[in-house]
ROVEXTOR-632113 format. One record per residue: x, y, z of N, C-alpha, C, O, CB in turn; residue in one letter. Coordinates in steps of 0.001 Angstrom, whole numbers, padded with zeros to 6 digits, always signed. Glycine has a CB too. Example, Ala and Ser with C-alpha at 12.3 -4.5 7.8 and 13.67 -1.06 7.14 Angstrom:
// ROVEXTOR-632113
+013190-005690+007800+012300-004500+007800+013200-003300+007800+014236-003319+008465+011308-004473+009046a +012850-002250+007080+013670-001060+007140+012900+000030+007870+013409+001138+008039+014084-000598+005725s 
// end
This chain:
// ROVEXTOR-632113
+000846-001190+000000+000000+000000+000000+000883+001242+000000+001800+001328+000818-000958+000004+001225x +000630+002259-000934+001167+003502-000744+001119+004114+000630+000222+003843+001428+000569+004313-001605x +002221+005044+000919+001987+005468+002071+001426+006749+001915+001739+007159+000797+003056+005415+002846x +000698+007619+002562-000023+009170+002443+000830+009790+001969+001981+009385+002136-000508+009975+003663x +000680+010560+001482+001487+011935+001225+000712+013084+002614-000385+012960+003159+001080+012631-000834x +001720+014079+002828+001561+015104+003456+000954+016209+002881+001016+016145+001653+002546+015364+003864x +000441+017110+003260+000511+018317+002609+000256+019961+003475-000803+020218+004048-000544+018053+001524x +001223+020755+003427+000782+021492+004243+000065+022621+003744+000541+023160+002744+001670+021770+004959x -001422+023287+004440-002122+023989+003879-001823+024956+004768-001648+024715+005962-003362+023600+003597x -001725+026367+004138-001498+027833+005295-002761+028462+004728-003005+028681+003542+000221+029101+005095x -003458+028694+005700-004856+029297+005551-005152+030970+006525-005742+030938+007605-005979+027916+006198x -004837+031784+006155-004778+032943+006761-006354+033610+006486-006715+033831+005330-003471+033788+006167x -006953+033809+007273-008650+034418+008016-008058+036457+008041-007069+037056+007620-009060+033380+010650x -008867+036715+008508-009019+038158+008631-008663+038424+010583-008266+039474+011089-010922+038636+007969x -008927+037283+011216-008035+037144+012691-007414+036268+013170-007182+036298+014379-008578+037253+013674x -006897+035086+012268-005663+034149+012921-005613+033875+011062-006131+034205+009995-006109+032410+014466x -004326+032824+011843-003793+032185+010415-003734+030845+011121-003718+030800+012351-002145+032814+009617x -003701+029706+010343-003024+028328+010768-002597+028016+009881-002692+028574+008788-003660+027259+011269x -001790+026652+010250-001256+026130+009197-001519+024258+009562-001159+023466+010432+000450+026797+009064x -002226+024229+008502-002823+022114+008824-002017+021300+007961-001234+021714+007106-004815+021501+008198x -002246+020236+008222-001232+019234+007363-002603+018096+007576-003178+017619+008554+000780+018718+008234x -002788+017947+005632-003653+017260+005332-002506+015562+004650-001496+015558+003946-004740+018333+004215x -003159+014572+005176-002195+013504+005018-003574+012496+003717-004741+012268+004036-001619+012584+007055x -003178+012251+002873-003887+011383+001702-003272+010238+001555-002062+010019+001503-003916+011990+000332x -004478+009257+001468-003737+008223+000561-004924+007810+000450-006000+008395+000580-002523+007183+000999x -004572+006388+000112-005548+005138-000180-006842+005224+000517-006699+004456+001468-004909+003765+000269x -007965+005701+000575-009226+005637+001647-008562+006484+002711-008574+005888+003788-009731+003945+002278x -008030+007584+002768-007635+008149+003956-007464+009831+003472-006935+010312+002470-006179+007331+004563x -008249+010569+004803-008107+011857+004476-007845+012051+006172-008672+011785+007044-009478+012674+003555x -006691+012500+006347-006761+012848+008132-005788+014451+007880-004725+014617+007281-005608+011178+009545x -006622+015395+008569-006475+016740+008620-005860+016742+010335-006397+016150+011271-008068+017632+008204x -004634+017558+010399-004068+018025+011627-003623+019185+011503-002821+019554+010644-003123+017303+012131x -004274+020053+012632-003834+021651+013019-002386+021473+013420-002147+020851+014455-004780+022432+014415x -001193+022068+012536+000241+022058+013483+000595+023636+013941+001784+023860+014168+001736+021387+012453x -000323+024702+014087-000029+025417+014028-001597+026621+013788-002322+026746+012801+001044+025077+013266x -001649+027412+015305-002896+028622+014726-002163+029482+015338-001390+029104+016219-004723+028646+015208x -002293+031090+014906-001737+032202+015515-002560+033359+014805-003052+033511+013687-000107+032270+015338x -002474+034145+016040-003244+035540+015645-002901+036336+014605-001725+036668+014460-003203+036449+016620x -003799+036712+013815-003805+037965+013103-003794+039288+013274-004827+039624+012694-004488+037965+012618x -003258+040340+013729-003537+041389+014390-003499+042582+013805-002519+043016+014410-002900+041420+015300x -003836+043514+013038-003582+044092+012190-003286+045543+013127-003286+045381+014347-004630+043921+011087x -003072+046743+012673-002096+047992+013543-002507+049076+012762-002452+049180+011537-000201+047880+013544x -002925+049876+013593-003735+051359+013236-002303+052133+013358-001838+052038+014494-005236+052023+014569x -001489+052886+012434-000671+053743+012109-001164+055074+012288-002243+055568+012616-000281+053502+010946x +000214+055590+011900-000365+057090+011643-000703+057421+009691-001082+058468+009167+001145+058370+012369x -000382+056098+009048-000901+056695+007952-002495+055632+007790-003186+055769+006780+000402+056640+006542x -002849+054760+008752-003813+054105+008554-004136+052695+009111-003432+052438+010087-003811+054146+007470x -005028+051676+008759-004892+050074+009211-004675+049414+008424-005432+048993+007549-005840+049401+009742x -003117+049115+008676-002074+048045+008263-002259+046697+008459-003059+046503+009375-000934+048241+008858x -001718+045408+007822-001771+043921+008460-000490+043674+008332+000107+043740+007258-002695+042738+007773x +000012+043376+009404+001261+042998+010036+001893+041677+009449+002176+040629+010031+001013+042838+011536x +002059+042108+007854+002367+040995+007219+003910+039864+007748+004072+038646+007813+002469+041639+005775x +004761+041037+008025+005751+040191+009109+004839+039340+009744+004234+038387+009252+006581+041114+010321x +004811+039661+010583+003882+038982+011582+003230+037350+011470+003257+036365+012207+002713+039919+011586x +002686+037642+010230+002204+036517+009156+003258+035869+008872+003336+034691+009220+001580+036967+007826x +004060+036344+008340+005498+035492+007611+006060+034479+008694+006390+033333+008390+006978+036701+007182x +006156+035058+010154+006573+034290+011033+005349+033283+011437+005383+032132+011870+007137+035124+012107x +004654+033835+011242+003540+032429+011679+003671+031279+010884+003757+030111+011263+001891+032734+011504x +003680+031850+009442+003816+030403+008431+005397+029950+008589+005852+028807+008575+003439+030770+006474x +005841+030753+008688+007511+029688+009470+007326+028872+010378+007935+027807+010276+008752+030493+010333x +006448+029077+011549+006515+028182+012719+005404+027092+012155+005543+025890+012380+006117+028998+014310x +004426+027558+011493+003971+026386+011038+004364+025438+010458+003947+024310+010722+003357+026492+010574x +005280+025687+009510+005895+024763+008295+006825+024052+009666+006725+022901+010090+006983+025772+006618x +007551+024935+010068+008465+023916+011144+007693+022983+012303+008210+021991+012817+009503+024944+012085x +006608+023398+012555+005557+022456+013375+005000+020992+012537+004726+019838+012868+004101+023492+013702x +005023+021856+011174+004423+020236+010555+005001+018880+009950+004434+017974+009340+003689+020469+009512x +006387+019068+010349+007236+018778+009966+007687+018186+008313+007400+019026+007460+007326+018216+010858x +008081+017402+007964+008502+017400+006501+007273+016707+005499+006911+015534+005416+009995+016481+006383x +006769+017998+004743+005747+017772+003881+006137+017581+002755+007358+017620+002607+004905+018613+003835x +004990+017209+001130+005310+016695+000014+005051+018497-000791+005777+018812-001734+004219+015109-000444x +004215+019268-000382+004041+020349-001428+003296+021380+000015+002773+020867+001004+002809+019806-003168x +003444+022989-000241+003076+023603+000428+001595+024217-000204+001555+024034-001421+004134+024333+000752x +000535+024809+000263-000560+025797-000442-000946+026987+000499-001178+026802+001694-002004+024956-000813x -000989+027898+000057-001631+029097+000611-002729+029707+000060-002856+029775-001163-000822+030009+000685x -003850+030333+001122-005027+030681+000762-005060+031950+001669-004609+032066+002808-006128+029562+000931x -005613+032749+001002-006041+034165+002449-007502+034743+002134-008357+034252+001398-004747+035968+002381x -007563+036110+003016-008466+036806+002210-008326+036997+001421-007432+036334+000895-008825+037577+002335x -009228+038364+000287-009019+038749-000703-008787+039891-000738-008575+040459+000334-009677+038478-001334x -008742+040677-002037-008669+041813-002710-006734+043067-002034-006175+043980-002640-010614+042569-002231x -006384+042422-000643-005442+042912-000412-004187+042686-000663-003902+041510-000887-005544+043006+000338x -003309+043491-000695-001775+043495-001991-000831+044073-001104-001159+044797-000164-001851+044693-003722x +000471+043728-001419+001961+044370-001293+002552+045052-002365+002282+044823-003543+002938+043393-001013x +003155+045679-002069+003990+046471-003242+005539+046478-003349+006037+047101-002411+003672+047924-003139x +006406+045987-004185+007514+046156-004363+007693+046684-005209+007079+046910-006252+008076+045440-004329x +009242+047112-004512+010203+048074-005787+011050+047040-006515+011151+045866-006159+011468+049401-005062x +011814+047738-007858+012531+047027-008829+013637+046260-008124+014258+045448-008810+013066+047958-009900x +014037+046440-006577+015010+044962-005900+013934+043656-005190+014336+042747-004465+016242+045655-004232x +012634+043859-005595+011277+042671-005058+011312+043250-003509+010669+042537-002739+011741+040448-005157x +011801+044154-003035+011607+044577-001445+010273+045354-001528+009976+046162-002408+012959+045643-000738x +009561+045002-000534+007985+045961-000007+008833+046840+000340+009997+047107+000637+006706+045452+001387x +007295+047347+000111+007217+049251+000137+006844+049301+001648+007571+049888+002449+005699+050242-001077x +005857+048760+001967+005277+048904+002959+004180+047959+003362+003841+047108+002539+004961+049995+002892x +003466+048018+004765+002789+046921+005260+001522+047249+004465+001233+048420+004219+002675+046800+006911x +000417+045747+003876-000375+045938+002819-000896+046713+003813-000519+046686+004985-001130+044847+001981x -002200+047757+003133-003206+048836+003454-004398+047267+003724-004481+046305+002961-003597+050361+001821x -005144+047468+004980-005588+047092+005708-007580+046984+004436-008072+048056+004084-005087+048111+007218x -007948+046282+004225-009354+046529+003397-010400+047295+004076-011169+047971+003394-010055+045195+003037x -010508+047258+005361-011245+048179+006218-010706+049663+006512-011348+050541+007089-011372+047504+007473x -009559+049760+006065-008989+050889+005554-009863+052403+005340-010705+052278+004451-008503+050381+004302x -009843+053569+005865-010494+054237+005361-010832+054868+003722-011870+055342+003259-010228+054798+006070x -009284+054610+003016-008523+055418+002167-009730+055281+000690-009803+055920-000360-006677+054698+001976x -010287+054498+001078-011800+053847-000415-012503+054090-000196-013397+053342-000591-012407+052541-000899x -012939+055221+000564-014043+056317+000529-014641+057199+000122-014352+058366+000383-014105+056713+000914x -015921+056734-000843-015772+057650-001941-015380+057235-003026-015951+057680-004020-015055+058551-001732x -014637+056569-003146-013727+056357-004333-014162+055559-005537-013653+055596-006657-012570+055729-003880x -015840+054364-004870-015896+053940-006102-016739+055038-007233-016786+055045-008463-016539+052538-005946x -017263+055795-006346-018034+057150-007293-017050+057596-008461-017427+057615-009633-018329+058747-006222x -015719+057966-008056-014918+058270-009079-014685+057185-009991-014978+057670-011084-013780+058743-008619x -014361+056111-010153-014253+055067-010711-015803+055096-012083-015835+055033-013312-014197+053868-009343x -016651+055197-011212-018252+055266-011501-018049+056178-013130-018175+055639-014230-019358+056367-009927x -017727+057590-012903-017512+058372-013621-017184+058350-014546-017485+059061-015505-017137+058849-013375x -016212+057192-014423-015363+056812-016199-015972+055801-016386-016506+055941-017486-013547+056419-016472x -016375+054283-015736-016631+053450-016335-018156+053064-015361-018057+052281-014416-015344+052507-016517x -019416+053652-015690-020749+053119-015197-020869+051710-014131-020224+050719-014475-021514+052785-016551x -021313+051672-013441-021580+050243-012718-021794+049362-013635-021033+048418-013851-022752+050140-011770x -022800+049581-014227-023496+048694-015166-022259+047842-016037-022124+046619-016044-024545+049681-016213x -021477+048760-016702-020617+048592-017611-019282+047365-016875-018744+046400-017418-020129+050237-018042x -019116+047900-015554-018476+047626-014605-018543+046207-014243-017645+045427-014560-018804+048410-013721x -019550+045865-013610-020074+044690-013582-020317+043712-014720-020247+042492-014575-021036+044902-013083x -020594+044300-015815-020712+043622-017211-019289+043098-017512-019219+041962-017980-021240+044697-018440x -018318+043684-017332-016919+043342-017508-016513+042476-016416-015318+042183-016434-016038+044548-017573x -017080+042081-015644-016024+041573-014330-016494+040742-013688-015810+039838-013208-015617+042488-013281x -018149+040868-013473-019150+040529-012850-019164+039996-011347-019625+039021-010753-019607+039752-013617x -018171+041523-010929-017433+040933-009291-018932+042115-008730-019289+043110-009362-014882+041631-008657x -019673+041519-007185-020071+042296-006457-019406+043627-006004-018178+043705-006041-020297+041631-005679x -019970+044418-005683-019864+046190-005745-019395+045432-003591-020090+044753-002835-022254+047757-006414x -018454+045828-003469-018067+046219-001923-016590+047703-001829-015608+047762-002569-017332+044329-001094x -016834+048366-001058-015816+049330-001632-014880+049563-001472-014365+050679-001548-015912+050161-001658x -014202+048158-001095-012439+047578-000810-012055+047045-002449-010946+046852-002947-012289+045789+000657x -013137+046926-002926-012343+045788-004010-011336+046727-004946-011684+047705-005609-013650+044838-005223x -009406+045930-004772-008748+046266-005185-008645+047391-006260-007929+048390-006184-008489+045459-005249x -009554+047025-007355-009838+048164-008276-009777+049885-007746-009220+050880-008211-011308+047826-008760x -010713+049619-006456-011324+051168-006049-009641+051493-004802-009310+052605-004391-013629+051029-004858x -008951+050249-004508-008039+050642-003545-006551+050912-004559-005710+051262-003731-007941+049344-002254x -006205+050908-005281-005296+051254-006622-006306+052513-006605-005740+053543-006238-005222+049989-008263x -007078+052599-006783-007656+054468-007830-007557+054978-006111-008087+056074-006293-010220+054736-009076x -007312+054963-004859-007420+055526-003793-005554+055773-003628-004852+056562-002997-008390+054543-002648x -005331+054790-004436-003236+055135-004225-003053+055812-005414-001928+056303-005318-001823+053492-004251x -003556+056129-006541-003184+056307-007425-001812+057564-007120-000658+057323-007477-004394+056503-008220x -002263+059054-006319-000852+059572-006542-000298+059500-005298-000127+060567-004709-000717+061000-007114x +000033+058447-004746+000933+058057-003709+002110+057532-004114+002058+056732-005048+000400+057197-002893x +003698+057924-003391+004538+058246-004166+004671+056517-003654+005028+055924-004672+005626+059674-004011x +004574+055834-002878+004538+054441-002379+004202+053463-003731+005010+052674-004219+003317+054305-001114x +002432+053767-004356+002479+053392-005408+003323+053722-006977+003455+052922-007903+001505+053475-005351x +003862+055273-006906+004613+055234-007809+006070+054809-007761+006780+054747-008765+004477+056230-008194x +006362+054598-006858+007689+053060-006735+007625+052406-007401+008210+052304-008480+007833+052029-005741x +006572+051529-006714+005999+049985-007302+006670+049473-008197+006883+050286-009096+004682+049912-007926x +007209+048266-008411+007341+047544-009598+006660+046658-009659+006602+046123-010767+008373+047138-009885x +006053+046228-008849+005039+044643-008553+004320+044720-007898+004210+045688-007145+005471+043438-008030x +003578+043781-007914+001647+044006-006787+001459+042556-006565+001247+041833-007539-000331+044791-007925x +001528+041988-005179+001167+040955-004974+000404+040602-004385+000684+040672-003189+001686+040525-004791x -000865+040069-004668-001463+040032-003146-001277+038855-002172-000501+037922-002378-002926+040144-003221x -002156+039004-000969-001471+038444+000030-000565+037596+000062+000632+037655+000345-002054+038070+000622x -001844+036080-000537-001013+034906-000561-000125+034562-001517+000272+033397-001529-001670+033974-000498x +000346+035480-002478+001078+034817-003758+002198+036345-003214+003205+036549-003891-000041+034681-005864x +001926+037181-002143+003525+037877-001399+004051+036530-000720+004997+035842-001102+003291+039406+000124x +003145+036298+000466+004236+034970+001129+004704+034181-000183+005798+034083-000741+003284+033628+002355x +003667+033755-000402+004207+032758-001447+005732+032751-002177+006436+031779-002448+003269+032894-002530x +005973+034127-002385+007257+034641-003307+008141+034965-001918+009272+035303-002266+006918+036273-004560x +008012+034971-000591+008834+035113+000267+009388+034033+000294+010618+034037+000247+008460+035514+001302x +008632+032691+000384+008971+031194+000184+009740+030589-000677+010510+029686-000350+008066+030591-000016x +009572+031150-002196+010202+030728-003137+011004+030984-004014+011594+030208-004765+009768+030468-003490x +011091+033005-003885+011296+034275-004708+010961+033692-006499+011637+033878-007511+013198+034938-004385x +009847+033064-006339+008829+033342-007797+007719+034216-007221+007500+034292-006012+008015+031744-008597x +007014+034887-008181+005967+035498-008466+005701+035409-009367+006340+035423-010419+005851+036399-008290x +003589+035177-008902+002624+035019-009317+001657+035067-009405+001301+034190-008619+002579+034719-009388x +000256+035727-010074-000689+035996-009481-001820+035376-009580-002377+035803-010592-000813+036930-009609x -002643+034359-008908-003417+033192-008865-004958+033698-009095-005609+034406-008327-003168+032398-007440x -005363+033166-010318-006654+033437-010866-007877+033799-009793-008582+034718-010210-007010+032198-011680x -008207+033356-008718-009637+033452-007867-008854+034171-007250-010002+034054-007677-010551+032216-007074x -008191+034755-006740-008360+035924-005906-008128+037163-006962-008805+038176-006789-007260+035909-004581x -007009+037101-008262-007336+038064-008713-008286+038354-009267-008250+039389-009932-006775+038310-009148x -009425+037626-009225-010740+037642-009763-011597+039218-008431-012277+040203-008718-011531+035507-009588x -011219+038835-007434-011663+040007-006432-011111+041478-006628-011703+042454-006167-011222+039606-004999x -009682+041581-007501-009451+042710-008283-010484+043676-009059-010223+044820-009431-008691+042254-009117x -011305+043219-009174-012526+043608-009929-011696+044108-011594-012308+044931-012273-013511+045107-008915x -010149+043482-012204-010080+043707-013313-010026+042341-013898-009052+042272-014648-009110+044584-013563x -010765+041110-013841-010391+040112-014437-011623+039809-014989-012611+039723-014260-009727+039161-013695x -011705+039593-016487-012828+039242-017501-013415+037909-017190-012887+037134-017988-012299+039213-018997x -014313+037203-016365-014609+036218-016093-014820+034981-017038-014405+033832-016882-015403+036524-015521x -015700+035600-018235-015903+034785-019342-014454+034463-020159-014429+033541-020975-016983+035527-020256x -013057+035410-019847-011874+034322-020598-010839+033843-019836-009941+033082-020197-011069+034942-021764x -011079+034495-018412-010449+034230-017474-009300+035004-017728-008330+034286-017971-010328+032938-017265x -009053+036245-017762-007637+037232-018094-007819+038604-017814-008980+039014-017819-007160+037246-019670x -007094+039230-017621-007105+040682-017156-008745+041392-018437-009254+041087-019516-004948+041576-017582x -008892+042237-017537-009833+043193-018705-009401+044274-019205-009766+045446-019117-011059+043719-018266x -008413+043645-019849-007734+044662-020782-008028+046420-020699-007534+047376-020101-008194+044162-022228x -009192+046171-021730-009444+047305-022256-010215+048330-020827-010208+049561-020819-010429+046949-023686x -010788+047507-019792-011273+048352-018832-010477+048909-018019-010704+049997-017491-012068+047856-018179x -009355+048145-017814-007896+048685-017097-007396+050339-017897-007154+051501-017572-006395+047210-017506x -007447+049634-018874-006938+051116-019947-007428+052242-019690-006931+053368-019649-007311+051120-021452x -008936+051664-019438-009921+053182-019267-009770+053584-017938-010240+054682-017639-011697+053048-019522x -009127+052820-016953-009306+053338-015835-007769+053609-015251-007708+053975-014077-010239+052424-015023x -006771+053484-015843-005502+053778-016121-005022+052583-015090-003912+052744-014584-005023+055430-015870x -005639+051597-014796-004580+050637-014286-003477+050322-014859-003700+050079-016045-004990+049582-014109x -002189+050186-014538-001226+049955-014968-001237+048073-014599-001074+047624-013464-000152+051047-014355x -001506+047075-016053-001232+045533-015566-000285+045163-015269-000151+044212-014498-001426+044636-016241x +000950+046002-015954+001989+045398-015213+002481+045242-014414+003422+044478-014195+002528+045410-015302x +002019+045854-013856+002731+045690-011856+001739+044561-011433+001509+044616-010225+002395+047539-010387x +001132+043622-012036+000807+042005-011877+001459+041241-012328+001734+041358-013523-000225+041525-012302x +001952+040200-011611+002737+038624-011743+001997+038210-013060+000950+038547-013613+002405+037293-010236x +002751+037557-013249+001700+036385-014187+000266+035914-014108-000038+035972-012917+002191+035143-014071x -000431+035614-014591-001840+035055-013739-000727+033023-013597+000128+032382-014209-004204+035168-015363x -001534+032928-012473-001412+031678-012191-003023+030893-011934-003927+031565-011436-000414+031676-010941x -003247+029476-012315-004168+028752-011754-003819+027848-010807-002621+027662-010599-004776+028208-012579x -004865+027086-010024-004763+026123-009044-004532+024748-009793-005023+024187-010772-006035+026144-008131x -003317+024410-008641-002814+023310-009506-001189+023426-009987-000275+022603-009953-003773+023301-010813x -001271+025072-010530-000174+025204-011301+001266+025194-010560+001122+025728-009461-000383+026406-012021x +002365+024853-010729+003385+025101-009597+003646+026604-009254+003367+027478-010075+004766+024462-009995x +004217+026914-007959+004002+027766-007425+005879+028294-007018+006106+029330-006394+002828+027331-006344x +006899+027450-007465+007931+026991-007293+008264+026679-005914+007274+026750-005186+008674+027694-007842x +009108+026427-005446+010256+025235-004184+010999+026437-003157+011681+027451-003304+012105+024048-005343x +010489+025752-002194+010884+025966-000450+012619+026798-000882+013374+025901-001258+011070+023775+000799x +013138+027815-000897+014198+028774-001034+015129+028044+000239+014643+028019+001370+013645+030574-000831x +016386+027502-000004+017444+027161+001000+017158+027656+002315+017154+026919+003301+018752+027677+000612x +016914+028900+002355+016727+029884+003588+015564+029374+004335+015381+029116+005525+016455+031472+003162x +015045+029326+003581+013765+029121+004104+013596+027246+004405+012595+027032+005087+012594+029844+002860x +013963+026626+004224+014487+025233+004743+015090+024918+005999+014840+024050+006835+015383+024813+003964x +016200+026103+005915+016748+025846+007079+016319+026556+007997+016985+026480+009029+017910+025900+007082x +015066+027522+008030+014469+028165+009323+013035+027051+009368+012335+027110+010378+014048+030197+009108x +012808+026468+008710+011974+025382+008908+012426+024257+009504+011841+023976+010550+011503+025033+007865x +013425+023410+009103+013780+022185+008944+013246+021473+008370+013060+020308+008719+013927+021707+009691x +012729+022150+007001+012578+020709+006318+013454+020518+005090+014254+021357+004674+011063+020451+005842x +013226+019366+004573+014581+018833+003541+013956+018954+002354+012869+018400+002187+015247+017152+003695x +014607+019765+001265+014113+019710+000123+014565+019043-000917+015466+018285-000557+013998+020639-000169x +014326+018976-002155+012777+020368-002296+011664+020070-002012+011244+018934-001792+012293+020972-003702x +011036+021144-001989+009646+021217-001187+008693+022203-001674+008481+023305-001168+009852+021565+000290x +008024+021597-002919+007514+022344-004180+006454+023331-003048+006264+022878-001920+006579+021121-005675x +005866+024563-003420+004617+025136-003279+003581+025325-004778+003990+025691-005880+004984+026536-002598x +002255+024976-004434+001703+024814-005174+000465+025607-005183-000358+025555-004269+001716+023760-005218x +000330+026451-006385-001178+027123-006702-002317+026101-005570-002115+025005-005048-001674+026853-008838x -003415+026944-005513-004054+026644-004645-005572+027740-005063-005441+028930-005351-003116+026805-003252x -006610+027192-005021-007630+028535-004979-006955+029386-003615-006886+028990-002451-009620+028011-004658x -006536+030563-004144-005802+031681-002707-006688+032243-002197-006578+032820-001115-004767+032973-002983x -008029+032170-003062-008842+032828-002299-009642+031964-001667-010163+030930-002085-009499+033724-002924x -009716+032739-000096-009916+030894+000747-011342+030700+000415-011846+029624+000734-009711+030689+002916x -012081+031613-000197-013346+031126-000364-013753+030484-001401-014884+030001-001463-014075+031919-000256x -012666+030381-002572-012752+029431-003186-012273+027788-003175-012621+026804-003829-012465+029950-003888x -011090+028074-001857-010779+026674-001759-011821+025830-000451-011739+024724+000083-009019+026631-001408x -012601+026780-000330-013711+026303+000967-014786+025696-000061-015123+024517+000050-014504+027839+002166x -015333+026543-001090-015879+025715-002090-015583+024336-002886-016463+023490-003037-015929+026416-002809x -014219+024180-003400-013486+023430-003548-013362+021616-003137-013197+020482-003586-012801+024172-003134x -013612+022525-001821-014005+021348-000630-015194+020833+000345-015445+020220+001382-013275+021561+000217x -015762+021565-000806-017451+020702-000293-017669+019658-001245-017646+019648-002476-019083+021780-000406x -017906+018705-000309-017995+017292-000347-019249+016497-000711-019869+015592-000152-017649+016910+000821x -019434+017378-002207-020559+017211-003094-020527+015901-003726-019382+015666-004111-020599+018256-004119x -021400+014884-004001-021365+013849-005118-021667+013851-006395-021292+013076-007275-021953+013037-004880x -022778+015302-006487-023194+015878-007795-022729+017048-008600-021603+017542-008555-024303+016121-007662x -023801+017459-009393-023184+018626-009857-024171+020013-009092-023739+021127-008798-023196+018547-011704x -025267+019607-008954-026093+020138-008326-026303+020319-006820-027084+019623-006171-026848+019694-008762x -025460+021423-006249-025426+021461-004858-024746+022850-004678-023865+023242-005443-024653+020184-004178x -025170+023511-003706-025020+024898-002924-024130+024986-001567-023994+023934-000942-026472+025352-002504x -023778+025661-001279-022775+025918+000050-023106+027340+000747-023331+028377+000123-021030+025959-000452x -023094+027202+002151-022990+028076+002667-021358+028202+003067-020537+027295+002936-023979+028039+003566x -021169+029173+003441-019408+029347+004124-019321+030932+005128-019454+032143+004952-017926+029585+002353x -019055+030097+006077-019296+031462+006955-017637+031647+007498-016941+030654+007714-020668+031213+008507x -017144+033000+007674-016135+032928+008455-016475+035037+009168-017311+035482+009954-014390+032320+007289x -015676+035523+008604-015662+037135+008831-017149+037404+008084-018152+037977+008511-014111+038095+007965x -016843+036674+006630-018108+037085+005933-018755+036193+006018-018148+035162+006309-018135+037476+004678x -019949+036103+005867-021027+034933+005241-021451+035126+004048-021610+036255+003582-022294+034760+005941x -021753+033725+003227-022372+033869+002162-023092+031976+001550-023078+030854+002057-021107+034747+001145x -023502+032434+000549-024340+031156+000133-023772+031055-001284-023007+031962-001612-026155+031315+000190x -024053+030004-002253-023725+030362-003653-023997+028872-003933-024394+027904-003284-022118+031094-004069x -023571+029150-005295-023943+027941-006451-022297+027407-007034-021292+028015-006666-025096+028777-008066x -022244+026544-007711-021041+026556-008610-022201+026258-009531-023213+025561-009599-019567+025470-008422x -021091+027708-010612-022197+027089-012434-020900+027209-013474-019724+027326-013131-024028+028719-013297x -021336+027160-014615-020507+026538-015349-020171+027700-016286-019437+027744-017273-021053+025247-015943x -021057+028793-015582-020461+029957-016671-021067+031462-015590-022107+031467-014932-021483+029796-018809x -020099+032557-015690-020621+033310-014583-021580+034224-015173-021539+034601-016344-019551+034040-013778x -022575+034615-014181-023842+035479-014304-023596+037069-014687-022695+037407-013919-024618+035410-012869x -023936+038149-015455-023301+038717-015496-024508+039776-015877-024318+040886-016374-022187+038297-016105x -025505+039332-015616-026898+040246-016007-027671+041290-014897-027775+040977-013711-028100+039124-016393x -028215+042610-015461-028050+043643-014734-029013+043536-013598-029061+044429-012752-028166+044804-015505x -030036+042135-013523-030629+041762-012314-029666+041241-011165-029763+041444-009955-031603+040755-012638x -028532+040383-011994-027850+040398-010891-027015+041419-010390-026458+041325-009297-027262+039517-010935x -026903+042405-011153-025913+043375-010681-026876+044292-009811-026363+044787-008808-025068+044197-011957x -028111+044558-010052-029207+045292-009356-028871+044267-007734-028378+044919-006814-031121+045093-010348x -029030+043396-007584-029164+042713-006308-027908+042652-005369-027835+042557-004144-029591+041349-006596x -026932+042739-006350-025430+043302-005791-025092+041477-005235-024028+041185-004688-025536+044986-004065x 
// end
């Protein structure tokens, strides 16, 4: 009989992070917590920050708690980003989504490109964190005009882990610039709204490699490599979907954590102005 494989999952919430080690094999699924720690995020004087250090050391002690796994995955919230300059060093700690600084801001957005139009392109719900409206809230911040790169959460650790970067389809889907029906940036709506794409990684999907555990990072773990990391839905609410333990095709989920919500999986996304009326 094969023996399980390991796998360690880092799952970061909006107030702790953990890190589990899911073990597979033959008729066997056994999930173990090696690792939960707080999330704490820090009211500055320029605003509310998430103490992404903070984070970084948590998924260190996790990986070293779970001891030697076959592939790593990371999942977080959404829509929030890091910024580096042209040596891959942050600018600064990501801007917090409860943030004041997107106030207002999707009105301006509004101005150039209609809701209607908005939603027709993207067909992401109207909340007024989503990345889109927090880029047009940095736009002349000299922080964002640094920038060489935009990562969000889980695909920053991710590149702390591996120094690849990449940017993983379902959460940049909460960007509110990704065309749902081809699955790729929305070009032409970016244009109109002067997003600059390039300061995005690659798109990445789940599944896809994510590249291997960095020497450094081995030896503040202890584990022996290599020690691939692997795409993952990053956005944990898609890998919570993911993992409902459906037999059909026909079945709904609730998922509650910070947010709640209900939904469907369909086979093509909704994108009509009843649903955009209902938000």
């Amino acid at each position: 009989m094969n023996a399980p494989h390991a796998y360690a999952a880092v799952d970061l919430g909006a107030s702790s992070g953990r890190v589990m080690v899911g073990r597979v094999g033959p008729d066997t699924l056994d999930l173990t917590e090696a690792h939960r720690f707080p999330n704490r995020p820090v009211r500055g004087p320029e605003g509310l920050r998430w103490d992404i250090l903070a984070l970084y050391a948590g998924v260190l002690d996790g990986l070293r708690a779970a001891g030697q796994v076959d592939s790593v995955g990371i999942d977080s919230w959404a829509v929030d980003y890091g910024l580096l300059d042209a040596d891959g060093a942050l600018l600064g700690n990501p801007v917090h989504y409860r943030d004041a600084r997107t106030e207002g801001v999707a009105e301006k957005v509004w101005a150039t490109v209609p809701p209607g139009e908005l939603y027709a392109a993207t067909g992401l719900q109207y909340a007024p964190f989503n990345t889109l409206y927090q880029l047009t809230a940095a736009r002349s911040t000299a922080q964002l005009g640094f920038a060489k790169r935009l990562l969000l959460v889980p695909d920053l650790l991710a590149y702390w882990l591996t120094g690849e970067a990449g940017t993983e389809l379902t959460n940049a889907s909460t960007t509110q610039l990704i065309d749902p029906r081809t699955r790729d940036w929305a070009y032409g709506l970016a244009e109109r709204l002067g997003v600059d794409l390039t300061l995005f990684a690659p798109l990445r999907r789940p599944g896809d490699p994510a590249g291997t555990l960095l020497p450094r990072v081995l030896e503040e773990t202890g584990l022996t490599g290599p020690v691939p990391v692997t795409t993952v839905g990053s956005h944990d609410t898609a890998s919570a979907v993911a993992a409902v333990p459906a037999t059909g095709e026909r079945f709904a989920y609730i998922c509650t954590g910070t947010w709640s919500l209900a939904g469907l999986e369909l086979d093509a996304p909704v994108l009509s102005e009843a649903s955009r009326a209902a938000n």
